[in-house]
N, CA, C and O atoms as a MOPAC input file, in Angstrom:
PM7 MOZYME 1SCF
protein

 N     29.15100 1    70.37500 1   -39.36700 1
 C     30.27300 1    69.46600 1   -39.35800 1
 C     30.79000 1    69.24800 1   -37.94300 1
 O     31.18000 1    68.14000 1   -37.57500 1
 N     30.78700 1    70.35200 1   -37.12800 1
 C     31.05300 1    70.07400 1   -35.70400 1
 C     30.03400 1    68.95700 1   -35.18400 1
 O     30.54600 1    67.92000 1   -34.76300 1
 N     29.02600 1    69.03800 1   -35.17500 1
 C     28.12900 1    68.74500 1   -34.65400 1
 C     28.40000 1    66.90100 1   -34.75000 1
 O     28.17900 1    66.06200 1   -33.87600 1
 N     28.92800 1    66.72100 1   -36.10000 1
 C     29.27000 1    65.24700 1   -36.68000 1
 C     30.55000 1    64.87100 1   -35.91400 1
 O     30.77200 1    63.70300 1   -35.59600 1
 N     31.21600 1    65.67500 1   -35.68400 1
 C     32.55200 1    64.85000 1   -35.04500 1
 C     32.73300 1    64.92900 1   -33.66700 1
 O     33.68400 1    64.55900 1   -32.97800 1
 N     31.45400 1    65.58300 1   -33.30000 1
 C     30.93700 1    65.38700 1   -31.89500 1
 C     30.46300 1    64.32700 1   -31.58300 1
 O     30.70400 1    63.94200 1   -30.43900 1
 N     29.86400 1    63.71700 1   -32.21300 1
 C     29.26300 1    62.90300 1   -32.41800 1
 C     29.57700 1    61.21600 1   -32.63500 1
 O     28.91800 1    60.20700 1   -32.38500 1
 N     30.74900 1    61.42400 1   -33.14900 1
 C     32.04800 1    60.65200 1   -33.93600 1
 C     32.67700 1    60.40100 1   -32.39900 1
 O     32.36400 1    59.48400 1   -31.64000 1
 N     33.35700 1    61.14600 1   -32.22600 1
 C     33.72600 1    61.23900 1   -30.85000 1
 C     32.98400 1    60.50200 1   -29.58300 1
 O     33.49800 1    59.78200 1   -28.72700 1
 N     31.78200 1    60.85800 1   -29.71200 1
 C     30.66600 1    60.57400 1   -28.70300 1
 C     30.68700 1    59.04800 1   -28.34200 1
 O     30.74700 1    58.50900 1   -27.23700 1
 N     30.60600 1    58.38700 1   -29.90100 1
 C     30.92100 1    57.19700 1   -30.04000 1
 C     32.02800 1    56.36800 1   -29.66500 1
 O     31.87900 1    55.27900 1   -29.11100 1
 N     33.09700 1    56.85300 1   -29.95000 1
 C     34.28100 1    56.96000 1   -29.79200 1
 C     34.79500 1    56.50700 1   -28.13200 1
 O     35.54400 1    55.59800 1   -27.77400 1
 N     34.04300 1    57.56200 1   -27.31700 1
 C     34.17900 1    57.62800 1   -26.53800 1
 C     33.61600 1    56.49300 1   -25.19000 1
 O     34.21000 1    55.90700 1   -24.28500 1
 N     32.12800 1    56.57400 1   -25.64700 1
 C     31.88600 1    55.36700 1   -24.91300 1
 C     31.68100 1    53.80100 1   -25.55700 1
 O     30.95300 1    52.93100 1   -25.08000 1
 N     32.65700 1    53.67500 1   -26.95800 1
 C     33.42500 1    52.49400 1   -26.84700 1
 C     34.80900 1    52.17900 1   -25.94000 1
 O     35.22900 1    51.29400 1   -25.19500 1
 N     35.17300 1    53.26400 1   -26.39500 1
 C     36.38200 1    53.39800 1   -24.85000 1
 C     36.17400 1    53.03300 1   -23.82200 1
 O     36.73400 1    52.05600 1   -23.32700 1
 N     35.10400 1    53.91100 1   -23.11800 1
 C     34.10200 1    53.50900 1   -21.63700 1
 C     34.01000 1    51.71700 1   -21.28300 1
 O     34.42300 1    50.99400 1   -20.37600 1
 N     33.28500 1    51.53500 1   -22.46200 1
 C     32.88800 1    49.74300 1   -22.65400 1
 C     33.97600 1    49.10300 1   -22.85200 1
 O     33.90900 1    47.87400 1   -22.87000 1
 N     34.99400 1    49.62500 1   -23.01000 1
 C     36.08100 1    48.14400 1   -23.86700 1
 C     36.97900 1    48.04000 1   -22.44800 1
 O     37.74200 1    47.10000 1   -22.22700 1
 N     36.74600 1    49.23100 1   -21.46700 1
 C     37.71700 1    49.63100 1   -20.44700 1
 C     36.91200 1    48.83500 1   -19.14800 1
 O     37.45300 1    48.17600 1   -18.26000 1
 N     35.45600 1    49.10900 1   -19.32600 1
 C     34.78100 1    48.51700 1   -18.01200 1
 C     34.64400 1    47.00100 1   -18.14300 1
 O     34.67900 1    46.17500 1   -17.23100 1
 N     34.50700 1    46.82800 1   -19.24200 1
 C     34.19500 1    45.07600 1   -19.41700 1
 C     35.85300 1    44.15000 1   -19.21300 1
 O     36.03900 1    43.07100 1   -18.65000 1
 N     36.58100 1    44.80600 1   -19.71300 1
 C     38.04100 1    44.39100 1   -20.17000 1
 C     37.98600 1    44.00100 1   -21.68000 1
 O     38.66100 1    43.00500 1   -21.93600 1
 N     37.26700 1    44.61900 1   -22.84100 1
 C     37.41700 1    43.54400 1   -23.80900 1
 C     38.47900 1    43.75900 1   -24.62900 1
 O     39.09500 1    44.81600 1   -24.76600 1
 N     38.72800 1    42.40200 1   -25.33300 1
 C     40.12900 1    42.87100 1   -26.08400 1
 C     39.93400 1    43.22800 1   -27.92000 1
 O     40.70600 1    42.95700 1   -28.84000 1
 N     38.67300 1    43.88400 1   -27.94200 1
 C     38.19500 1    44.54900 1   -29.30700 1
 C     38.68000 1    46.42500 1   -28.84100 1
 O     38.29200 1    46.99100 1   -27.81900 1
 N     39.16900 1    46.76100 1   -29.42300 1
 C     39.56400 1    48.58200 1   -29.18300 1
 C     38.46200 1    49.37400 1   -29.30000 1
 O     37.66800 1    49.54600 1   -30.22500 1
 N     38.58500 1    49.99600 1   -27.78500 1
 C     37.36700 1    50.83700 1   -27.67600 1
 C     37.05900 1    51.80300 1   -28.85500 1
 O     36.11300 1    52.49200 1   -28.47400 1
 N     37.46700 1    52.21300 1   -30.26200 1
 C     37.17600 1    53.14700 1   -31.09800 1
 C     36.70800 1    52.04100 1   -31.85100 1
 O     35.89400 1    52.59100 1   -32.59300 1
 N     36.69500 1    50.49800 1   -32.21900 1
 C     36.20800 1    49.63900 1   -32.88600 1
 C     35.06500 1    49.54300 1   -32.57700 1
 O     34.19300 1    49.51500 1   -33.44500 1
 N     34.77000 1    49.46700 1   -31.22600 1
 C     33.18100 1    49.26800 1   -30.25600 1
 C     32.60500 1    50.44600 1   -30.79500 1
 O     31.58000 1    50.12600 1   -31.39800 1
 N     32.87800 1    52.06500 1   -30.86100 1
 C     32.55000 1    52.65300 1   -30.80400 1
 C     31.51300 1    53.09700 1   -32.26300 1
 O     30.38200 1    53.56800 1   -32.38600 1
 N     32.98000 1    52.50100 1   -33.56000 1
 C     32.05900 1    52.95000 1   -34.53700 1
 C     31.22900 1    51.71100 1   -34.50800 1
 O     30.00900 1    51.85600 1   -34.57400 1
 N     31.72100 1    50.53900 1   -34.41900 1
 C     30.14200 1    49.18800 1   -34.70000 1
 C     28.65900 1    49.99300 1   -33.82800 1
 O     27.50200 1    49.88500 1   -34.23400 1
 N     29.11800 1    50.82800 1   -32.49700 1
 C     27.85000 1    51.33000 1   -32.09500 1
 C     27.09900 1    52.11100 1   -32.85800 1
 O     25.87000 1    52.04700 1   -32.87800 1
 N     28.04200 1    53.18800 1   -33.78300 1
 C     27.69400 1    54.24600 1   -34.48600 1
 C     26.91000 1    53.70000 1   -35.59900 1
 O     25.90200 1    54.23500 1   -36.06000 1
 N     27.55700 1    52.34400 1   -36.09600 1
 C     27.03300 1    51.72900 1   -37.20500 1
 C     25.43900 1    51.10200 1   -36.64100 1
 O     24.59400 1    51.18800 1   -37.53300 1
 N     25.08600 1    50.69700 1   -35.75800 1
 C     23.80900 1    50.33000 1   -35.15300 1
 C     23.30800 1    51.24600 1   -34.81900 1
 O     22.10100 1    51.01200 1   -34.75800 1
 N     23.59700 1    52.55100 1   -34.45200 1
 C     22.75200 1    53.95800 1   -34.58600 1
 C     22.31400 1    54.26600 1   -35.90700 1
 O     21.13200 1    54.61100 1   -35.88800 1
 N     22.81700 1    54.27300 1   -37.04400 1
 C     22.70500 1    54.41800 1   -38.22100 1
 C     21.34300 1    53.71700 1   -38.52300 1
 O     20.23600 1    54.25300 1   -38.56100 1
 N     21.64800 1    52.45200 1   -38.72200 1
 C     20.93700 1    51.46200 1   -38.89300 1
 C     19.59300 1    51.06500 1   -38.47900 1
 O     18.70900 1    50.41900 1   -39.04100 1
 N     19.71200 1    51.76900 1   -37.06000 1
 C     18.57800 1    51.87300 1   -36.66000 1
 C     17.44700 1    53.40600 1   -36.70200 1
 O     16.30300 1    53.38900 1   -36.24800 1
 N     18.00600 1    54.45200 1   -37.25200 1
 C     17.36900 1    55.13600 1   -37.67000 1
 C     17.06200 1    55.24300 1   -38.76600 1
 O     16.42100 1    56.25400 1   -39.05300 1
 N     17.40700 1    54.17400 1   -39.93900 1
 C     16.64300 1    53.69200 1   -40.95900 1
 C     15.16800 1    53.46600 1   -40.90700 1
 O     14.32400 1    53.48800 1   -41.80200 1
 N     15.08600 1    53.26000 1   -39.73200 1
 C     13.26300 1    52.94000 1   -39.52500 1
 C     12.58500 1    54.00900 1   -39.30600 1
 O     11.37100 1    54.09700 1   -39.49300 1
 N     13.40500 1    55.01800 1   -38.83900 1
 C     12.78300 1    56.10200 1   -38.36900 1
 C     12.80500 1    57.26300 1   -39.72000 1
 O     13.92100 1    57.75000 1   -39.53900 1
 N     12.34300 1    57.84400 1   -40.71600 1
 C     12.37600 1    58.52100 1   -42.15000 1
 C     12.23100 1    59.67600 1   -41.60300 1
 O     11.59200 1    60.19500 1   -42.51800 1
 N     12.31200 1    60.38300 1   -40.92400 1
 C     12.09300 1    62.36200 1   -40.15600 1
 C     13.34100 1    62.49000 1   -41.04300 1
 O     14.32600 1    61.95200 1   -41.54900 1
 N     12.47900 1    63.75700 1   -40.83800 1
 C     14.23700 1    64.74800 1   -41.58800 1
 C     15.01400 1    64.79300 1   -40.99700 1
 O     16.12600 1    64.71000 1   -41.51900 1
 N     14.85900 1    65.00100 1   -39.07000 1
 C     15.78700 1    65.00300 1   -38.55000 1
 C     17.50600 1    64.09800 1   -38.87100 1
 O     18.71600 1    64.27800 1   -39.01400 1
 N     16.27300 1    62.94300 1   -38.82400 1
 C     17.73800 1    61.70500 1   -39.21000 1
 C     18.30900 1    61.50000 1   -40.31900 1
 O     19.25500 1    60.72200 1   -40.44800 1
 N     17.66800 1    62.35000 1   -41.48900 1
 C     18.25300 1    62.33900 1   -42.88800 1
 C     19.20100 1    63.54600 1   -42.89800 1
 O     20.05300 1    63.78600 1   -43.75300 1
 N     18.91100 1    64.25700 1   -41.81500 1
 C     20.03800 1    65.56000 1   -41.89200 1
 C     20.70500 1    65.56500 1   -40.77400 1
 O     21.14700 1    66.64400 1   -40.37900 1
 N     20.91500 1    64.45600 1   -40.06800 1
 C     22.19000 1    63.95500 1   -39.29700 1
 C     22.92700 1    63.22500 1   -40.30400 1
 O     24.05800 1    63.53600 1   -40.67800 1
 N     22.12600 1    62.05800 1   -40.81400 1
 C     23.05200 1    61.32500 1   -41.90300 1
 C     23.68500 1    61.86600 1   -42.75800 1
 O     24.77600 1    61.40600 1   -43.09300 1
 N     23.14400 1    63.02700 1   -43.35500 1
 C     23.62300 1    63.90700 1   -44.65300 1
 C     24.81600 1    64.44900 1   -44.15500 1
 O     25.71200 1    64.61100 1   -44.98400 1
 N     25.12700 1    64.90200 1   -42.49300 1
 C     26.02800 1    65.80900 1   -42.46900 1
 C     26.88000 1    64.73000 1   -42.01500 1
 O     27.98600 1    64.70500 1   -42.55300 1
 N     26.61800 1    63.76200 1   -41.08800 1
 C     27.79400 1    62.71400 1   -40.79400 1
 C     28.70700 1    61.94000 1   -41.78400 1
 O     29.89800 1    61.67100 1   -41.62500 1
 N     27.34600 1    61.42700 1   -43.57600 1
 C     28.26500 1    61.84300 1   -44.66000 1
 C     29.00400 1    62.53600 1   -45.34300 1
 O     29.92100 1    62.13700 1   -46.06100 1
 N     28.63600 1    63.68500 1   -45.15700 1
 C     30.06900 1    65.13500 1   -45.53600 1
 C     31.29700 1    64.82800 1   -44.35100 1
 O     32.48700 1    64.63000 1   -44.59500 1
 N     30.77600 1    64.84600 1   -43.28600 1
 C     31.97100 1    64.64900 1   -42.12400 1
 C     32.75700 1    63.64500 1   -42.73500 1
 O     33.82200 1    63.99300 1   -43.24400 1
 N     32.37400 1    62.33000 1   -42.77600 1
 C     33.32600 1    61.26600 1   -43.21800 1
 C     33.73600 1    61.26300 1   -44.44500 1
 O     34.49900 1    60.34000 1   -44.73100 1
 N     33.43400 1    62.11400 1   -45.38900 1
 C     34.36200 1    62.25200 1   -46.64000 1
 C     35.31200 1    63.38000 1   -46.75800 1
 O     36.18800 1    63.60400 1   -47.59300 1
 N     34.91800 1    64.03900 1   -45.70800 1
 C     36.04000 1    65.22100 1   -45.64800 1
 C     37.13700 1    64.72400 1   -44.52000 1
 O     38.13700 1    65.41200 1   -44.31400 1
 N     36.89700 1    63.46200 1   -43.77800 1
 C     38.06500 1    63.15700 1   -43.13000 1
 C     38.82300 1    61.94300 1   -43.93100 1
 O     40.04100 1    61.78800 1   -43.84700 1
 N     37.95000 1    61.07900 1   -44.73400 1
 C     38.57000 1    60.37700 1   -45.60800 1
 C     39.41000 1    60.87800 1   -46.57800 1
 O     40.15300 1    60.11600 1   -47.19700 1
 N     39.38400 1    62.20800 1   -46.81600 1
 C     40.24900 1    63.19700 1   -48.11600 1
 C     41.27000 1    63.33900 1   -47.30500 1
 O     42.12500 1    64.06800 1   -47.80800 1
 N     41.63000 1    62.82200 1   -45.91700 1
 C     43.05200 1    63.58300 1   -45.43600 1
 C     43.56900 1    61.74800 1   -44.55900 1
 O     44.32300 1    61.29600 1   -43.69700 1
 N     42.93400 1    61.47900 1   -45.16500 1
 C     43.41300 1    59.74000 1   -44.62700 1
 C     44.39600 1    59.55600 1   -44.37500 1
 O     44.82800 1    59.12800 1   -43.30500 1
 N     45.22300 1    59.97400 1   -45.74700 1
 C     46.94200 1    59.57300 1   -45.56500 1
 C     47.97600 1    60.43500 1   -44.92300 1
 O     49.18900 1    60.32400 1   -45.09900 1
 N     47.42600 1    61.23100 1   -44.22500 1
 C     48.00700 1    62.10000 1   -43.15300 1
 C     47.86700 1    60.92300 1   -41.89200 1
 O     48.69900 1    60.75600 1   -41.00100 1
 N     47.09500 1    60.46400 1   -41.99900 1
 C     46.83900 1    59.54600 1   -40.57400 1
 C     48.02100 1    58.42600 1   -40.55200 1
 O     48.46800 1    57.95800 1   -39.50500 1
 N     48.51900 1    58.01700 1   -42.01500 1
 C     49.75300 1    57.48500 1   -41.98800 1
 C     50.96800 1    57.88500 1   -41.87200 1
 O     51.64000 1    56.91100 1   -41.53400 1
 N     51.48800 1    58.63500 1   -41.95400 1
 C     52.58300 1    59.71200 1   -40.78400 1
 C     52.70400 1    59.61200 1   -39.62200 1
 O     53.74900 1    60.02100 1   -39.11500 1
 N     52.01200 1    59.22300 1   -39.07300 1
 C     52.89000 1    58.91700 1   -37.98000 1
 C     52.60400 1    57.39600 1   -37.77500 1
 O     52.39400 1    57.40500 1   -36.56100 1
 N     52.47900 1    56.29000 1   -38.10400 1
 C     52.85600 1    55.31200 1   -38.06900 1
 C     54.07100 1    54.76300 1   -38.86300 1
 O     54.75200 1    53.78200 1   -38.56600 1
 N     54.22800 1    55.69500 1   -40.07200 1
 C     55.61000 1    55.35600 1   -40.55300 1
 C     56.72400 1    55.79900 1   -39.30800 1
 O     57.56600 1    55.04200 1   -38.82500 1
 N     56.47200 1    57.34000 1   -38.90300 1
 C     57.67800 1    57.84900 1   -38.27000 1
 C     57.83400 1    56.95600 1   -37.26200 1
 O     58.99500 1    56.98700 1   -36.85300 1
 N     56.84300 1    55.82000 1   -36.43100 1
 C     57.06500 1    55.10800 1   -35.51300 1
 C     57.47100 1    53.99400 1   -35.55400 1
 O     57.74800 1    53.31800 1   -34.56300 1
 N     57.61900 1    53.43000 1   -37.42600 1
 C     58.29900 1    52.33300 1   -37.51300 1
 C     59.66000 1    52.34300 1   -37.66800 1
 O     60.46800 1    51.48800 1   -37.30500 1
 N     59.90200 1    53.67000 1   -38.39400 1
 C     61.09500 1    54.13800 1   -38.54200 1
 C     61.88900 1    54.22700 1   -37.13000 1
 O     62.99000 1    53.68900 1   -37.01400 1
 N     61.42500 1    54.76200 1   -36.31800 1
 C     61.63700 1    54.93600 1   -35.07500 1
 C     62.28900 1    53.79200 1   -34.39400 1
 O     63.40900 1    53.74100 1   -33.88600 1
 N     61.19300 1    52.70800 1   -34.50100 1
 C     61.54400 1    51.51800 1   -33.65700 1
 C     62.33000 1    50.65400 1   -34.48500 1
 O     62.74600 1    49.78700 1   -33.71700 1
 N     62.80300 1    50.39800 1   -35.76200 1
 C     63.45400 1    49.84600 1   -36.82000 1
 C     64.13000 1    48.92800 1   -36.20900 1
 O     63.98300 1    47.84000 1   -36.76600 1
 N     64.85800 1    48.89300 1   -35.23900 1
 C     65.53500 1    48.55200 1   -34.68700 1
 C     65.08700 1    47.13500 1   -33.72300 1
 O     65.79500 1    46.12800 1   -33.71600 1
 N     63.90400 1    47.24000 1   -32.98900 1
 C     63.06500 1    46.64100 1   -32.41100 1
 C     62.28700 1    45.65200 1   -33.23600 1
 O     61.83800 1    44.55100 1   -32.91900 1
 N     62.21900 1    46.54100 1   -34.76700 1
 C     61.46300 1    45.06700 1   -35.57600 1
 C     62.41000 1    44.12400 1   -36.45400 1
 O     62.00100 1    43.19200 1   -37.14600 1
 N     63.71800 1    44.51100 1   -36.31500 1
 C     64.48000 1    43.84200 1   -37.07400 1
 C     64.69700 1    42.22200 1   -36.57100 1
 O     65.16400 1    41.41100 1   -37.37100 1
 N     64.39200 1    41.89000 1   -35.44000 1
 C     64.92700 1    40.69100 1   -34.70400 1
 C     63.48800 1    39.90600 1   -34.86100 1
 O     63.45800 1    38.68100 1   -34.73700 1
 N     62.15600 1    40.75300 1   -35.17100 1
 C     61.15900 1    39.94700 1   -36.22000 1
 C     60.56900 1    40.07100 1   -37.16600 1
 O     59.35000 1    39.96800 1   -37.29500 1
 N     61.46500 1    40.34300 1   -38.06900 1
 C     61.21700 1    40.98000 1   -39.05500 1
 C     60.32200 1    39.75200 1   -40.09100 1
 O     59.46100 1    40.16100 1   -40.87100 1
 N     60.59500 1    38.47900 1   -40.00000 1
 C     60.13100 1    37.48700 1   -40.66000 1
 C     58.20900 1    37.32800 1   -40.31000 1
 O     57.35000 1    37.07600 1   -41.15500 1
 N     58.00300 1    37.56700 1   -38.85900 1
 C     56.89500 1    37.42100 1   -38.14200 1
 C     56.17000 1    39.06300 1   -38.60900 1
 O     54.95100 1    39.20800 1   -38.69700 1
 N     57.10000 1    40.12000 1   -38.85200 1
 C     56.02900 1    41.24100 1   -39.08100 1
 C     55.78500 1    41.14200 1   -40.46700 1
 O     54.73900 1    41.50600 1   -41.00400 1
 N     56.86000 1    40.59600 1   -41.10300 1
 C     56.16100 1    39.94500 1   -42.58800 1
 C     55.27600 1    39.59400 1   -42.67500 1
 O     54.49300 1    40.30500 1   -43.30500 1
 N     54.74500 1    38.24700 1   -42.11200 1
 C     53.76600 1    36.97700 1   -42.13700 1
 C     52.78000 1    37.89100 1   -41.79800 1
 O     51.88900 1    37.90400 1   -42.64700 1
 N     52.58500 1    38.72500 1   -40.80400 1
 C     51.17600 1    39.09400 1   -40.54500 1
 C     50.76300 1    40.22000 1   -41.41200 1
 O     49.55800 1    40.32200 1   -41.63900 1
 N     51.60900 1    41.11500 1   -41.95400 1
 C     51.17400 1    41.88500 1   -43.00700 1
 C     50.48700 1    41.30800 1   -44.13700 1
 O     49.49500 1    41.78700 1   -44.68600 1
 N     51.32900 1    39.81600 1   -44.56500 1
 C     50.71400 1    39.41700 1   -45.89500 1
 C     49.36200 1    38.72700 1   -45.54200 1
 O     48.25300 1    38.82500 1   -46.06700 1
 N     49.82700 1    37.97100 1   -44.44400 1
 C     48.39700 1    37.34000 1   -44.39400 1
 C     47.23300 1    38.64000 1   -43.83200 1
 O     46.17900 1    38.74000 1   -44.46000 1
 N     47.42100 1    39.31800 1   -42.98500 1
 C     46.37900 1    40.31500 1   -42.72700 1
 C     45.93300 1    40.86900 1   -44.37200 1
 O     44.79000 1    40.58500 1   -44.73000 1
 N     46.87800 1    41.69200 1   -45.40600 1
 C     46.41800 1    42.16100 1   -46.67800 1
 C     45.71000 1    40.51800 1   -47.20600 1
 O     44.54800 1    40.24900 1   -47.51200 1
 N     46.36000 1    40.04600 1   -47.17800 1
 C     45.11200 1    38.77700 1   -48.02400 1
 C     43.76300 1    38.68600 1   -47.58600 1
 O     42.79400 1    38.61300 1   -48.34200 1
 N     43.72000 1    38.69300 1   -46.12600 1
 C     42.33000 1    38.19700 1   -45.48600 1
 C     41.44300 1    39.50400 1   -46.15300 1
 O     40.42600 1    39.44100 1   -46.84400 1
 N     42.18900 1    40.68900 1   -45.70000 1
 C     41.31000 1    42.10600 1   -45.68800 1
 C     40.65700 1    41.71600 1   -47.51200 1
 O     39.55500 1    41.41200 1   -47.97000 1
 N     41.77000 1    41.89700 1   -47.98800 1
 C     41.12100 1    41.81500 1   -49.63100 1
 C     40.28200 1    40.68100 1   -49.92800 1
 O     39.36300 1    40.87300 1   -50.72400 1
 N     40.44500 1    39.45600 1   -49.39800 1
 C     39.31400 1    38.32300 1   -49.39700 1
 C     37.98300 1    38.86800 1   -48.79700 1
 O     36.93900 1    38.61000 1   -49.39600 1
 N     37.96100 1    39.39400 1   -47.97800 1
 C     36.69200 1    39.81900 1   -47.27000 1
 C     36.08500 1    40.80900 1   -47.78800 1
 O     34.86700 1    40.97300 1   -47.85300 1
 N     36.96000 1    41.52800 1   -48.18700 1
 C     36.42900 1    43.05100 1   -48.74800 1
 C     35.52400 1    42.73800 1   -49.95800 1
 O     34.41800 1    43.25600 1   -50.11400 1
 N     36.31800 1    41.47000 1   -51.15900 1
 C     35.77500 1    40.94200 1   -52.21200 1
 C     34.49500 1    40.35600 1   -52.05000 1
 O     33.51800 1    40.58500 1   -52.76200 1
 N     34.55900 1    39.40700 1   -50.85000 1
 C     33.72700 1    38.56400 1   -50.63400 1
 C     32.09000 1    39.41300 1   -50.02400 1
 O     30.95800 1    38.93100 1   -49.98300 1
 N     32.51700 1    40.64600 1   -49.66600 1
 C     31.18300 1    41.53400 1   -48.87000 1
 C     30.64900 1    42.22800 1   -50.01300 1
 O     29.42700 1    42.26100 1   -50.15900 1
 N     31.47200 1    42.82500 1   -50.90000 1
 C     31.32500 1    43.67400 1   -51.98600 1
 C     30.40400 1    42.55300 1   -53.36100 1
 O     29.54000 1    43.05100 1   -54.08200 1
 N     30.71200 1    41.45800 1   -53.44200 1
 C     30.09100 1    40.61100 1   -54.01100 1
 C     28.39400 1    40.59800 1   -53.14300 1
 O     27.35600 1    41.18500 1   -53.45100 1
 N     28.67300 1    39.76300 1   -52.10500 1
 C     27.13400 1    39.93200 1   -51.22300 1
 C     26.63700 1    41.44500 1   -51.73400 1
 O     25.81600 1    41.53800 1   -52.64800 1
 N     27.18500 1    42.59800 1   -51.08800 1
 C     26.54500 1    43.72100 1   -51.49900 1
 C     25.53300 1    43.97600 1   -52.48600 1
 O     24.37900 1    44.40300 1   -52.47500 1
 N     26.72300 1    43.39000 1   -53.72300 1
 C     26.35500 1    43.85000 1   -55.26800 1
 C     24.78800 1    42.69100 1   -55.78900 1
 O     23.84900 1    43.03200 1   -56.50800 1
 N     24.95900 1    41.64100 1   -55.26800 1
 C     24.20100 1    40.88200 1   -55.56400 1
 C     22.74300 1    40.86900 1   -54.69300 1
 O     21.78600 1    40.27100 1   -55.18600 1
 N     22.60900 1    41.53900 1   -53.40400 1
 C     21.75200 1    42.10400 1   -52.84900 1
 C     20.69100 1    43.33400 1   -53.62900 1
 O     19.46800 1    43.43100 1   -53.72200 1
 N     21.80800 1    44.14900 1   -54.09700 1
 C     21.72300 1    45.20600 1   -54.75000 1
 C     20.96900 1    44.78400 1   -55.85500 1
 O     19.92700 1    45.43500 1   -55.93700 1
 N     21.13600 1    43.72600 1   -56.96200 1
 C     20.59000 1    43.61800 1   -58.15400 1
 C     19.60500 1    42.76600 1   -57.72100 1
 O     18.60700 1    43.01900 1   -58.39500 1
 N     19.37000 1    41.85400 1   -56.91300 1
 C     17.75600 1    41.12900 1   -56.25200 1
 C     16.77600 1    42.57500 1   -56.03200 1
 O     15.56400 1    42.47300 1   -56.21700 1
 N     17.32000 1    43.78700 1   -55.66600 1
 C     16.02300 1    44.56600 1   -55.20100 1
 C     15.73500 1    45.40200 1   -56.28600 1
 O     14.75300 1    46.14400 1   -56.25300 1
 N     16.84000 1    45.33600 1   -57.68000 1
 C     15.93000 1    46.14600 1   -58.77600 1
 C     17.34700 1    47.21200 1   -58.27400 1
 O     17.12300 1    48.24800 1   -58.90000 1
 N     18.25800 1    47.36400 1   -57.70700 1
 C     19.21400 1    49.01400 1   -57.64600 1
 C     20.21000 1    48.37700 1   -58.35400 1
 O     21.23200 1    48.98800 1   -58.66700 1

């Protein structure tokens, strides 16, 4: 499990590197996992055990950090709470982007999960 969030990190890290040297305005931990996700992806081609027992443990890693998810929301409440004050004068504008951000996310989420599923039943799974 160390070995996975070393790893996690690794990624992590030199999306940071890249988002900092280029200037881009995507967040270096966004760069980092899309890299992680093209590491993945690309050791699909490669079938060694090695890479089935990186994957195996990088999947335990990410479900044992997904079981503590909503700890990760604690402190973004305590910081809204915090600033309360600061969002009250837009409070109409932090509306608008919540709803429309939850709409898009759930449109997309629907819309990938459909592709998915229908991928899925073309190959016989």
């Amino acid at each position: 499990m160390l070995q996975s969030i070393f790893a996690i990190f690794l990624f992590q890290l030199v999306g940071e590197v890249l988002q900092k040297y280029f200037a881009l305005t995507v967040p270096g931990p966004v760069i980092g996992l899309l890299l992680l996700l093209l590491a993945l992806l690309a050791s699909d081609r490669f079938s060694n055990l090695a890479a089935t027992k990186v994957k195996q443990s990088l999947a335990a890693t990410a479900e044992t950090l997904l079981s503590h998810l909503p700890l990760l929301f604690v402190p973004i409440g305590v910081g809204v709470v915090m600033h309360v004050a600061a969002l009250e004068g837009q409070l109409f504008a932090v509306l608008g982007v919540i709803f429309i951000g939850t709409v898009l996310t759930v449109g997309f989420s629907a819309l990938l999960m459909e592709k998915l599923q229908g991928r899925g039943s073309r190959n016989g799974g």
